[in-house]
N, C-alpha and C positions, 0 to 999 in steps of 0.2 A: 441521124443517129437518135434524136429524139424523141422522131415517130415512130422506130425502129423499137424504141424504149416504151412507148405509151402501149404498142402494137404486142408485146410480148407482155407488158402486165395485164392485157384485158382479157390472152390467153388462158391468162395463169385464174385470172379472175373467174373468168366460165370455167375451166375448169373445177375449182373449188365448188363453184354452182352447183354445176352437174352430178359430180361426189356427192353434195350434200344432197341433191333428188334421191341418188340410186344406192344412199348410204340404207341399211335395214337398220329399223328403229328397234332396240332393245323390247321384249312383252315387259310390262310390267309387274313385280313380284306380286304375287296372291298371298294374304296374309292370315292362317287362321289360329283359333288358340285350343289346345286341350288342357281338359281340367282333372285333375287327379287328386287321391285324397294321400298321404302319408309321403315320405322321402325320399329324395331321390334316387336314395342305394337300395331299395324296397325292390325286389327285384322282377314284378310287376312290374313299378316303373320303370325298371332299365328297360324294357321291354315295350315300354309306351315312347322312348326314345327312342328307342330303334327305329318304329315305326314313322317319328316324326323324318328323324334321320334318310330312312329307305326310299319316304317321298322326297325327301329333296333331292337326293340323288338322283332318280330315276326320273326328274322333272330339269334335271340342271340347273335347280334355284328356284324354279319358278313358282314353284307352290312349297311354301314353306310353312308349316304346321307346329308354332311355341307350345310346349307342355306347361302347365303350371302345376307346381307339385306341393305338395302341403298344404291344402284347402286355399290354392293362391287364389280361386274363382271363387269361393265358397264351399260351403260341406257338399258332401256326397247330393244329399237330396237338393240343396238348394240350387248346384251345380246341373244336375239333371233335371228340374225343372226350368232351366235356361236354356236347355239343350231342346225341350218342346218348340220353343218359340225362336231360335236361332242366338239367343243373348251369349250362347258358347255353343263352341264349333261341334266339338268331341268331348266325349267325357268317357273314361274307363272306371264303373262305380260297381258293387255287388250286386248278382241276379236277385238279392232280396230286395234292395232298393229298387232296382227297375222293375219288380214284381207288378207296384205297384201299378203300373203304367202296360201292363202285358201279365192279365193274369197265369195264362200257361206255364209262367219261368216259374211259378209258385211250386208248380208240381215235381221242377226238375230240384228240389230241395227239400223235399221230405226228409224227417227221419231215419234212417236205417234204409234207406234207398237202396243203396250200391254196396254190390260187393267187395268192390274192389276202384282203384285206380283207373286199371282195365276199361272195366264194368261202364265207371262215369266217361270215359272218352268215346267210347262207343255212340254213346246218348246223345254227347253233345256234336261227335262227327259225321254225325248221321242227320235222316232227315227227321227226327224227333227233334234235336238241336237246332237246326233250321227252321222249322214251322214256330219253335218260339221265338227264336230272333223274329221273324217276320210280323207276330203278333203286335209288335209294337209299334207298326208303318201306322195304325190309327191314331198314338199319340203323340205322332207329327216325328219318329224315333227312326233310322236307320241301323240295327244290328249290322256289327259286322262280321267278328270273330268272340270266341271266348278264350277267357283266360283259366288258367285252372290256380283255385283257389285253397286249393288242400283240402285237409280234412278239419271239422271245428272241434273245440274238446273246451273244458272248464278250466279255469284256475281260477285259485281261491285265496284270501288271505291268512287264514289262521292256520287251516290246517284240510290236508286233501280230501278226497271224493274215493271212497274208496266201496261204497254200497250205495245203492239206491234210498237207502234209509238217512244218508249222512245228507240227503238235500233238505230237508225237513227244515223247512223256516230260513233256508238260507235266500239272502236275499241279492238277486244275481243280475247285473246288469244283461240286460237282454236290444237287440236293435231296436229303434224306432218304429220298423215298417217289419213289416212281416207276422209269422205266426210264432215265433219260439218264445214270447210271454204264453200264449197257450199252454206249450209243449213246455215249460219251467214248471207253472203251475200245475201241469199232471203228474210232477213229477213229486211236488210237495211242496216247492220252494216258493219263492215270493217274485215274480220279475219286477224291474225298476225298467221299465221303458228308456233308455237313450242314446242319443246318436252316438256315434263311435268319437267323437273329438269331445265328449264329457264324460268317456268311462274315467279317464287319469286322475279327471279330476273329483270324481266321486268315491272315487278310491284311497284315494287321501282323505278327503273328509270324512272317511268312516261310512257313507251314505249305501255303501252294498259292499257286500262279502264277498263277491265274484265278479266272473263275466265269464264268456266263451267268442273263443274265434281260432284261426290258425295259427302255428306255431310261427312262423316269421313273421307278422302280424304282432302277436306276444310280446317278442323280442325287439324288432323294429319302432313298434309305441310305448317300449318302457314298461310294460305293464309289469313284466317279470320282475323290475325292480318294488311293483308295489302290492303285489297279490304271490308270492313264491311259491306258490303248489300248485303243480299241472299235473291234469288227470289225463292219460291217453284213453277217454270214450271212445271218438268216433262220433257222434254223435249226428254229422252231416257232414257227407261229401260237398264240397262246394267249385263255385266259379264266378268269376268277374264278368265283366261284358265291355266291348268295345263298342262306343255309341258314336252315331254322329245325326246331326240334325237333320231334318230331313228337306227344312230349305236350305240347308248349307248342301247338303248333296244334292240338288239340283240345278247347283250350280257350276258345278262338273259335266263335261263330255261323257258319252260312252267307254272312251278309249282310259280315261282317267281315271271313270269308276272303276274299268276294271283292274288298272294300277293299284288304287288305291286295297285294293280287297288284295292281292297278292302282297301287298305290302303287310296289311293289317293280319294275314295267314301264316307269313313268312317269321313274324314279331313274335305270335301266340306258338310257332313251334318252337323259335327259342327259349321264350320264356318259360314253359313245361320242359324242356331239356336240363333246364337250369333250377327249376323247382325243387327238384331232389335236394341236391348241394344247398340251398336255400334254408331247406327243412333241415338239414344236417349241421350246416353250422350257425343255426338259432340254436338247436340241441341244447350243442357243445356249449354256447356261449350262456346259458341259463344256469344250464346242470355247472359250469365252473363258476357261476355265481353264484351259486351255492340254493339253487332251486329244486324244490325234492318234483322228483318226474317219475309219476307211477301209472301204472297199468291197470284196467279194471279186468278183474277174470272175465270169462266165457259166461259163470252163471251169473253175473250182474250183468254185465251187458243185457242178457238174455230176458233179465227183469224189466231194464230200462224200455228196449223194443218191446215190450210187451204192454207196457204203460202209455207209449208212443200211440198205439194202434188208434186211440180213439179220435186222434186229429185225423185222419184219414176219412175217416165218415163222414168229415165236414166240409170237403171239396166237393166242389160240382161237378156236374156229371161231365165236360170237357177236361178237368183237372185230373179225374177217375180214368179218363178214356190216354191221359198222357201218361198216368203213373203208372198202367195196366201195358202200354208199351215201352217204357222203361225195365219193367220186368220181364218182359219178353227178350231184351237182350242183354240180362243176367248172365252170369259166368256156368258154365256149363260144370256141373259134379263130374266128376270122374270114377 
């Protein structure tokens, strides 16, 4: 009985052996981070979550993508300078910020560009929008998809924008990176150079009388609470950018990369689906804060664009040769 007893645990014993040979060993979770700048109900970012979200699904865990929201990586710029050298995975930052780093995005941001909505999705769905993304594979950068980023317009703190005359000495916080201290100054006004996470606070200190950006944007950083008069310019259609490093994407399959782009495709049509509603109740939520929201006529406008004209002469001739097909697929007159 005994042998009998020793004979069926050595069974048992290879058994468990042999399981453990022909057991499949779990892949290891892939861990990366994206960095984002503003909160996480910003509806850009819910949309930079989905995308996290879509790859884990479509990977069953395996490649898992943490967002970090509210400059948890750093600001804008210092987040995409990380993104050159692999220090951060992804980053979703403004085509003005990445300008830097891919002159052509410069062009898809002109003044008085786009007609319309329409007009800019055209631009960016096409392969204008692609040949810029691609501009930036020399500084180490992977474009994936864009975001759309509304339209920009002014607000001020004392009192609105209601002529081209009324910028005269105003002094209006303008981005870090890009041209629209140029395009301030031709207008009359004074720019103050700074990044987007010291407009609040220069705002409060008295240190500028404006800013410009888009309406959820506005409302989502507070501003409305400290500058209350938005001017509906227009003054540039805009868009975000979904980036990833470009030794972090070499670190992906074929098969992955192309996950990853239907993911990052699938995110940016929701987030444009949901932009409207976005823009609408920023609105609401300003105008019942008691934020005066006015409109600039057709003949001011018409002043503003005209003043604009002479940044344009300043691009290079590959910058001239984008904005020149930008305007080729303008909105048809009827």
């Amino acid at each position: 009985m005994r042998k009998q007893g020793k004979f069926a645990v050595s069974l048992a014993l290879a058994a468990l052996l042999l399981s453990g040979c022909t057991a499949q060993v779990d892949e290891p979770v892939r861990r990366y981070r994206l960095a984002s700048s503003q909160s996480a109900t910003y509806v850009t970012n819910q949309a930079c979550q989905r995308f996290c979200d879509l790859v884990e699904q479509a990977t069953d865990g395996s490649i898992v993508i943490e967002p970090f929201f509210d400059n948890g990586l750093g600001s804008d710029d210092e987040a995409l300078e990380q993104c050159t050298y692999g220090g951060v995975d992804f980053v979703r930052t403004t085509v003005s910020a990445a300008a830097q780093y891919a002159p052509q995005l410069t062009a898809l941001q002109m003044p008085y560009l786009y007609d319309s909505d329409e007009h800019l999705f055209r631009v960016l769905d096409g392969t204008v929008g692609q040949q810029a993304l691609d501009s930036l594979a020399p500084a180490g950068l992977t474009g994936l998809t864009y975001f759309y980023a509304g339209y920009r317009c002014f607000f001020t703190v004392d009192q609105p924008i209601s002529s081209l005359d009324d910028m005269r000495g105003l002094r209006l916080g303008t981005g870090a990176l890009g041209d629209m201290d140029l395009l301030v100054e031709q207008w009359g006004a004074i720019a103050v150079p700074l990044t987007r996470e010291q407009f609040a606070l220069a705002l409060r200190a008295g240190q500028i009388d404006g800013a410009e950006d888009n309406l959820p944007t506005y409302v989502d950083s507070g501003y409305y609470k400290l500058a209350p008069y938005w001017t509906y310019d227009r003054h540039t259609y805009n868009a975000d950018v979904l980036i990833a490093s470009s030794s972090t994407w070499d670190d992906f399959s074929e098969e992955e990369l192309a996950m990853l782009r239907d993911c990052a495709s699938k995110a940016a049509a929701w987030q444009r689906d949901h932009w409207l509603s976005a823009e609408v109740r920023a609105m609401l939520h300003a105008s019942r804060s008691g934020c005066y929201m006015g409109l600039l006529d057709e003949e001011q406008i018409a002043h503003f664009r005209a003043s604009a004209q002479q940044l344009y002469d300043q691009l290079t001739a590959e910058q001239q040769r984008v904005v020149e097909e930008v305007g080729n697929l303008a909105d048809e007159v009827e």
